[in-house]
ROSE-4610 file (N, C-alpha, C; in Angstrom, 1 decimal, always signed):
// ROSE-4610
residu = [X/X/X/X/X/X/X/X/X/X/X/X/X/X/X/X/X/X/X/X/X/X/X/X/X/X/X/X/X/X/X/X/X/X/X/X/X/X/X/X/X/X/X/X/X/X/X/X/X/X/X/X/X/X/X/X/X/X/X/X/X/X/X/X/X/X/X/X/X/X/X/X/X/X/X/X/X/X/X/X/X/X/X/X/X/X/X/X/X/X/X/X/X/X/X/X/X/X/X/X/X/X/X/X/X/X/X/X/X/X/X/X/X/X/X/X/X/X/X/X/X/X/X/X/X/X/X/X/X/X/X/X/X/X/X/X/X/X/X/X/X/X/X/X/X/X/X/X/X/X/X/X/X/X/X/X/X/X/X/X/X/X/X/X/X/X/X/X/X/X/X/X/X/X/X/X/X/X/X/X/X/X/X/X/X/X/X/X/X/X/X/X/X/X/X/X/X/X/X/X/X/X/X/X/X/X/X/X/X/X/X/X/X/X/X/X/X/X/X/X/X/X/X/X/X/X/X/X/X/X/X/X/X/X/X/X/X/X/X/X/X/X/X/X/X/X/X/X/X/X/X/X/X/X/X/X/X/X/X/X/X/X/X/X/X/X/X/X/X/X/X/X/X/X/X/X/X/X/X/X/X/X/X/X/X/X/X/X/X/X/X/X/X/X/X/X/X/X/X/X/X/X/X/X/X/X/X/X/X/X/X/X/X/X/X]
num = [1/1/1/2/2/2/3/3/3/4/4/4/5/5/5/6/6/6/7/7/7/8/8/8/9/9/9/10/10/10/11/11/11/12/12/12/13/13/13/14/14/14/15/15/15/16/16/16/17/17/17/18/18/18/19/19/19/20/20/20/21/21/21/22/22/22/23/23/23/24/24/24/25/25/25/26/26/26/27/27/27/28/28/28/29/29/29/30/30/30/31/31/31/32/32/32/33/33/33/34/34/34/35/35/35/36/36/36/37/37/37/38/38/38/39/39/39/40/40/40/41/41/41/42/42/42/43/43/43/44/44/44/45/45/45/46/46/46/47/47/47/48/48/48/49/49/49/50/50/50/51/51/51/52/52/52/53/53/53/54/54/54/55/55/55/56/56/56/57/57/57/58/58/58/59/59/59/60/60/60/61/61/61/62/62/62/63/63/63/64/64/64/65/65/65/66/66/66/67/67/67/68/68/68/69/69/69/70/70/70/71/71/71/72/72/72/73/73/73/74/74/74/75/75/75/76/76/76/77/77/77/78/78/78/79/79/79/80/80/80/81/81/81/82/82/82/83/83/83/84/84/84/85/85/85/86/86/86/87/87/87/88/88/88/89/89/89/90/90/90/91/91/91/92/92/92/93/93/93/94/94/94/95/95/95/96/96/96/97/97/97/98/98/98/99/99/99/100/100/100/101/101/101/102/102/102/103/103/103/104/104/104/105/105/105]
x = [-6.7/-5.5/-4.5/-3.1/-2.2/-2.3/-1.8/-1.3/+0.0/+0.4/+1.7/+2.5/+4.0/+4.2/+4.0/+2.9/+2.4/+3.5/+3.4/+4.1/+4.1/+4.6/+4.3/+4.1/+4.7/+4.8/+3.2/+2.4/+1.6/-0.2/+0.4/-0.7/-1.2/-2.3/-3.0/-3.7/-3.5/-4.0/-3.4/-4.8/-3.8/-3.0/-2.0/-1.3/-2.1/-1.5/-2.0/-1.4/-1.7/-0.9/-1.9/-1.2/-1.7/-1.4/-2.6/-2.4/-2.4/-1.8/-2.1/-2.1/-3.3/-3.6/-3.0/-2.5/-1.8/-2.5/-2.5/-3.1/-2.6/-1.3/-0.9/-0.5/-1.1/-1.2/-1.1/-0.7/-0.6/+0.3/+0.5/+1.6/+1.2/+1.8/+1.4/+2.9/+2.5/+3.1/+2.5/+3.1/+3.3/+2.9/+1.7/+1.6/+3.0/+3.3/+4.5/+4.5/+3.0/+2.9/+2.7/+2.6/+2.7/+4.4/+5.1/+6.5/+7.2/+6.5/+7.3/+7.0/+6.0/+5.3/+6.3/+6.3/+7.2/+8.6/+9.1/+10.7/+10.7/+9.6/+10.3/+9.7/+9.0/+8.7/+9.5/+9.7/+10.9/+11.7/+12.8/+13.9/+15.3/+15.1/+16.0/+15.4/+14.1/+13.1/+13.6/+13.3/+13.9/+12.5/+11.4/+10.2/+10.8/+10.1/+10.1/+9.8/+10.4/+10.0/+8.3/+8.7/+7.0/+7.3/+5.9/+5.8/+4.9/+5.3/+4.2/+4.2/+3.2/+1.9/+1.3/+1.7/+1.1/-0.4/-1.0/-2.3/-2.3/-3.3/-3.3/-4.6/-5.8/-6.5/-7.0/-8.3/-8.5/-9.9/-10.3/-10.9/-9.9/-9.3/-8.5/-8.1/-8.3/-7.1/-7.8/-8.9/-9.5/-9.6/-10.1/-9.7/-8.1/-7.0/-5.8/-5.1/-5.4/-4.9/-5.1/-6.6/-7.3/-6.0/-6.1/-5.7/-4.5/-3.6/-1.9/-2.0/-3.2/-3.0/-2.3/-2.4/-1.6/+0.0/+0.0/+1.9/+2.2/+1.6/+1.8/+2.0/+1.9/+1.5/+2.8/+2.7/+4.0/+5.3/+5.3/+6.6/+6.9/+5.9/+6.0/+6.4/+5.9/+6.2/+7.8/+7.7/+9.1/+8.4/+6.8/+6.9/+6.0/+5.9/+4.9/+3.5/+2.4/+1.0/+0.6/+1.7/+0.9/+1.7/+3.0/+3.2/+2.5/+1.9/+1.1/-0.6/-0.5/-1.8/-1.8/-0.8/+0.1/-0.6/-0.2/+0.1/-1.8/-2.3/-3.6/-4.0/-3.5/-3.5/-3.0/-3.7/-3.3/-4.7/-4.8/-6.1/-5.5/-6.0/-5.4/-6.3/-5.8/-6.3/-6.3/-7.5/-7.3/-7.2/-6.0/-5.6/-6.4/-6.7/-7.4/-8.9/-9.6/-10.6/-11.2/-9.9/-10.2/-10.9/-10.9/-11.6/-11.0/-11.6/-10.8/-11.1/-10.3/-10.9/-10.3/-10.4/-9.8/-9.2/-9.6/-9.1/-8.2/-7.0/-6.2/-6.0/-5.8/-5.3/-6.8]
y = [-8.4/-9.0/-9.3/-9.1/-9.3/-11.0/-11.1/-12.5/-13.1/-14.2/-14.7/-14.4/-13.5/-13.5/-12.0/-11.7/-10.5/-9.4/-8.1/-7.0/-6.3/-6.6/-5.6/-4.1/-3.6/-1.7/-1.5/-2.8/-2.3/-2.1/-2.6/-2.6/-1.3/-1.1/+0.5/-0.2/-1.1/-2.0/-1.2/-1.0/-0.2/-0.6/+0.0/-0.8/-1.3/-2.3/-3.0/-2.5/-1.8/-1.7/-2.1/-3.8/-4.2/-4.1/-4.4/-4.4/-5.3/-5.1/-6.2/-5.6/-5.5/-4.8/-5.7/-5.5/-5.9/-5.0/-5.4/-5.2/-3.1/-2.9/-1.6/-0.8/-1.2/-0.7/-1.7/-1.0/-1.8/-1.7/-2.9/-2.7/-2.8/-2.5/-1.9/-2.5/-3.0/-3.8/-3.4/-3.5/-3.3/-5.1/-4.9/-6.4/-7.2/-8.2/-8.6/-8.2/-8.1/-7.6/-6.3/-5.5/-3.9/-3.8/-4.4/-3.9/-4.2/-5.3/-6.0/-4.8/-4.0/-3.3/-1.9/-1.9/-0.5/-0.4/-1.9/-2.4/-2.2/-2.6/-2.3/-1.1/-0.4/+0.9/+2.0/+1.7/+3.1/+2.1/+1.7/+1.4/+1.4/+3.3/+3.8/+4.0/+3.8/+4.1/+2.4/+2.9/+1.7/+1.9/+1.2/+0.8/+0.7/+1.1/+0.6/-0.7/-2.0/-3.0/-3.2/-2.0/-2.0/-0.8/+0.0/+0.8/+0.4/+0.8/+0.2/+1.5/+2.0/+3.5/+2.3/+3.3/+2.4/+3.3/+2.4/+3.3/+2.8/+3.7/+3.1/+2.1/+2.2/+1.1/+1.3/+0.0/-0.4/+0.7/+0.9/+2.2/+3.1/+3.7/+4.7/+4.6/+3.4/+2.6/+3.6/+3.9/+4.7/+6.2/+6.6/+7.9/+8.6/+7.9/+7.8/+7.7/+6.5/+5.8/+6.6/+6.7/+7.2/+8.4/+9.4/+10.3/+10.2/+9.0/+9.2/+8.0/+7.8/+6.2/+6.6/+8.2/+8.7/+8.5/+9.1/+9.2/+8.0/+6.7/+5.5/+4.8/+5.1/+4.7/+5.3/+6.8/+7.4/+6.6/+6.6/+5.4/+4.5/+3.4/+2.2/+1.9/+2.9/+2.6/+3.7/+4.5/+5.6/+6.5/+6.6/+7.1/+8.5/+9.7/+10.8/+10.6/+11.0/+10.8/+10.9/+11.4/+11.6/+10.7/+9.9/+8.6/+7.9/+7.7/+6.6/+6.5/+7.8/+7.7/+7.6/+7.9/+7.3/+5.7/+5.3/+3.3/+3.0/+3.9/+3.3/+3.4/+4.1/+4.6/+3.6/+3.9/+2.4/+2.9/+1.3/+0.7/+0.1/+0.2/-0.4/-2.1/-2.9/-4.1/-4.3/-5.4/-6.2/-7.6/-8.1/-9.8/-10.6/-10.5/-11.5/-11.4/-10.6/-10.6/-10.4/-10.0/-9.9/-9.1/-8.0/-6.8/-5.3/-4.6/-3.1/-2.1/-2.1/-1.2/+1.0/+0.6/+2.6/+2.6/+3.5/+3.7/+5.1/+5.1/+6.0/+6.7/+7.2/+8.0/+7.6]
z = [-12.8/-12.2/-13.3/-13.0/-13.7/-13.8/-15.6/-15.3/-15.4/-14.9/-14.9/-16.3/-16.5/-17.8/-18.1/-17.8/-18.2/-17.6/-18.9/-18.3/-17.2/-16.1/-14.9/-15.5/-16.4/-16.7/-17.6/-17.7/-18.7/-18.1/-16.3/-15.5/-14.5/-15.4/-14.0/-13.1/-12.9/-11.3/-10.1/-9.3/-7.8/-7.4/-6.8/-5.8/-4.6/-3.9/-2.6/-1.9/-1.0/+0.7/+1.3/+2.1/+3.1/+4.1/+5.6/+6.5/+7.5/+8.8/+9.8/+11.1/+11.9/+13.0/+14.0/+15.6/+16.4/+17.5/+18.8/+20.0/+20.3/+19.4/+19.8/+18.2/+17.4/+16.3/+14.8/+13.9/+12.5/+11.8/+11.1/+10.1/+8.7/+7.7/+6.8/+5.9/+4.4/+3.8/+1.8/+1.3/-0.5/-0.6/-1.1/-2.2/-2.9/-2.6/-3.6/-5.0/-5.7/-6.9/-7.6/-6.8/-6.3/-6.4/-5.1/-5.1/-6.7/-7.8/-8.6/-9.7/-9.9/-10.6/-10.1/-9.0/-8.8/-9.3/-9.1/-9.1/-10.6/-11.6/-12.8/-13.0/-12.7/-13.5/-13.2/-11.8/-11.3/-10.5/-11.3/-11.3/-10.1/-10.1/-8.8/-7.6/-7.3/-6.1/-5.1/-3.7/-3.0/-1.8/-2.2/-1.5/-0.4/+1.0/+2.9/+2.6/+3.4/+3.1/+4.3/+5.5/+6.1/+6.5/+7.2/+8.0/+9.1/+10.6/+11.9/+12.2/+12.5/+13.4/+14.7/+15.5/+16.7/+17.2/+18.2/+18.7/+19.7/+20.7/+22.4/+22.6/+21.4/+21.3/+20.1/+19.6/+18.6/+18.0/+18.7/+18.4/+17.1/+17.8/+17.4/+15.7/+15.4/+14.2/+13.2/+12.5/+11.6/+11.8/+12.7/+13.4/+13.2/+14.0/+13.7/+12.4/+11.9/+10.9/+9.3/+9.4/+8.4/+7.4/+7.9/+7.5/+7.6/+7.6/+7.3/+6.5/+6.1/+5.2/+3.5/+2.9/+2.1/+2.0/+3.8/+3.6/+4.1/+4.1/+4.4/+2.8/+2.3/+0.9/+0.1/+0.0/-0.1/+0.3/+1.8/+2.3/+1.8/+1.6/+1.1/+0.0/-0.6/-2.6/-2.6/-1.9/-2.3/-3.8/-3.8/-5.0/-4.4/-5.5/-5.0/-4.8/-4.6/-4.9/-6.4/-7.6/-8.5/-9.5/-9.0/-9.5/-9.2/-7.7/-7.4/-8.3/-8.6/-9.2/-10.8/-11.2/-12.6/-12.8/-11.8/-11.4/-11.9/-11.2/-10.9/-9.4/-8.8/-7.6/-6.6/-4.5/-4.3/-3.2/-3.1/-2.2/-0.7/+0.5/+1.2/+1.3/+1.7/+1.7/+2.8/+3.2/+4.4/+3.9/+3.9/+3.8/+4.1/+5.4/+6.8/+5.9/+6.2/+5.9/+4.2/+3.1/+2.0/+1.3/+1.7/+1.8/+1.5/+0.4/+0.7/+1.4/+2.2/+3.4/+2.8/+1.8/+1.6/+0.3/-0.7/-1.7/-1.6/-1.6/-0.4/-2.0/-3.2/-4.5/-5.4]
């Protein structure tokens, strides 16, 4: 983990893309320390502040979700797959439960 002070550009820590599941899909969110890491390393890139993928139930969320969890990642950061993997890649999080649920790069 980064510490306070410390150079955001000197960290290969993954990015965070978190999530938050809802009765008709999820939303999907950049770590505050992820976006701070992006904001100084690439400068002119303008991160989605979220992206929501809906589903018709909770089933679906892995099945569905799984395989656009890349270009979700892509969105969020505004960066390619092979800046993202530059960074240190990115992991999806679960907040709630505290848990990585997908190492998406």
């Amino acid at each position: 983990m980064m510490r306070a002070g410390s150079d955001p550009s000197a960290s290969l820590e993954p990015i965070l893309v978190l999530f938050g599941q809802q009765a008709d899909g999820c939303s999907y969110a950049l770590h505050p320390r992820s976006r701070r890491i992006i904001d100084h390393r690439f400068p002119g890139v303008h991160p989605a502040p979220n992206v929501f993928i809906g589903y018709d139930t909770l089933l679906d969320f892995e099945r569905i979700h799984g395989p656009m969890w890349p270009q979700v990642a892509t969105m969020l950061t505004g960066l390619t797959r092979e800046q993202i993997r530059d960074l240190g890649g990115a992991v999806l999080f679960d907040p709630v439960n505290q848990r990585e649920v997908a190492r998406i790069f």
